[in-house]
N, C-alpha and C positions, 0 to 999 in steps of 0.2 A: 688858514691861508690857502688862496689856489694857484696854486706852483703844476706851471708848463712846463714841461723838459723840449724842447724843439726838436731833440734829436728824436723825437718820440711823434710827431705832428709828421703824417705825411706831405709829402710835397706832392705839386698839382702844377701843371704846364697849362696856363692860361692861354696863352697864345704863344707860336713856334721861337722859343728860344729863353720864353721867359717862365721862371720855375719858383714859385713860391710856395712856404710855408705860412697858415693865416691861425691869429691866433682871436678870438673874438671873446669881449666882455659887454657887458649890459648895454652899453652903449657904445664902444668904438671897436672898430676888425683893426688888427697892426695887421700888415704882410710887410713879409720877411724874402725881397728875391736874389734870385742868385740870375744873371742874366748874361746870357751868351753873347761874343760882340759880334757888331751888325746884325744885330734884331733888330728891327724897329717896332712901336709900339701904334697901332694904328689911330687918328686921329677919334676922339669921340672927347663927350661928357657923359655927368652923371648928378645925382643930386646932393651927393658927400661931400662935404668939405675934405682935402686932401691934404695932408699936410708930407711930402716928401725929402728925406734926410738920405744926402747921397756918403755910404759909408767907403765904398773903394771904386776906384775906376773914373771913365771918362763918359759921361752924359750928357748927349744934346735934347734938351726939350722944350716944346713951343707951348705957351698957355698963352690963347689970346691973341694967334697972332706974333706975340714976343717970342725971338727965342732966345735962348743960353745954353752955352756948354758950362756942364759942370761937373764940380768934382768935389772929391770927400771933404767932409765939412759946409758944405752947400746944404740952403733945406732950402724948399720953393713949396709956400702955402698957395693953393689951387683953389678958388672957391665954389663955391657949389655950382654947378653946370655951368662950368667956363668950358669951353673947347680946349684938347690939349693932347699933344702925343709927343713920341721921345725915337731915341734911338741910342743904344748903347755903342760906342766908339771903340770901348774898349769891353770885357768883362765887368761887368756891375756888381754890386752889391748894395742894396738901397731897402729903406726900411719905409712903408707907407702908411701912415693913419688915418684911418677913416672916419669921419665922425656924419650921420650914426651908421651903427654897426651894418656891413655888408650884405645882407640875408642873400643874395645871390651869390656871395663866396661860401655859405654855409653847407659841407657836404652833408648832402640827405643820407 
């Protein structure tokens, strides 16, 4: 079995306020963030499909154009290079999956 202990995975501040833990398997990177409120996440894509599950707090984010605030219990599937950024209203907590696996979140 390959058993992750998270509190063992350093954490890494991708951009100012947002602070992830990533944990990567053959094919999909999860990130694990904890997110400072009013951050905002700045508008891009990418070629991942994204699959985001918002665990605690208040999340506004636009894909496409659309936006939505949300919150725990919410998941917003992101398709591959949709355009899309966010902004945490409150403290976040949101789990990401990436399909396929991140190689630019992988620390060298």
């Amino acid at each position: 079995m390959n058993q992750i202990k998270l509190w063992e995975v350093a954490e890494r501040e991708m951009v100012p306020g947002y602070h992830a833990k990533f944990v990567h398997s053959e094919n999909m990177t999860i990130a694990y963030w904890d997110i400072e409120k009013g951050n905002a996440l700045p508008k891009h894509s990418h070629p991942h499909e994204q699959v985001a599950n918002i665990i605690e707090g208040s999340f506004e984010m636009t894909v496409d154009g659309e936006t939505s605030v949300l919150g725990p219990g919410s998941v917003v599937i992101i398709p591959s290079n949709a355009m899309h950024s966010g902004k945490a209203l409150t403290s976040c907590r949101i789990i990401d999956v990436f399909y396929p696996v991140r190689t630019d979140y992988i620390q060298k």
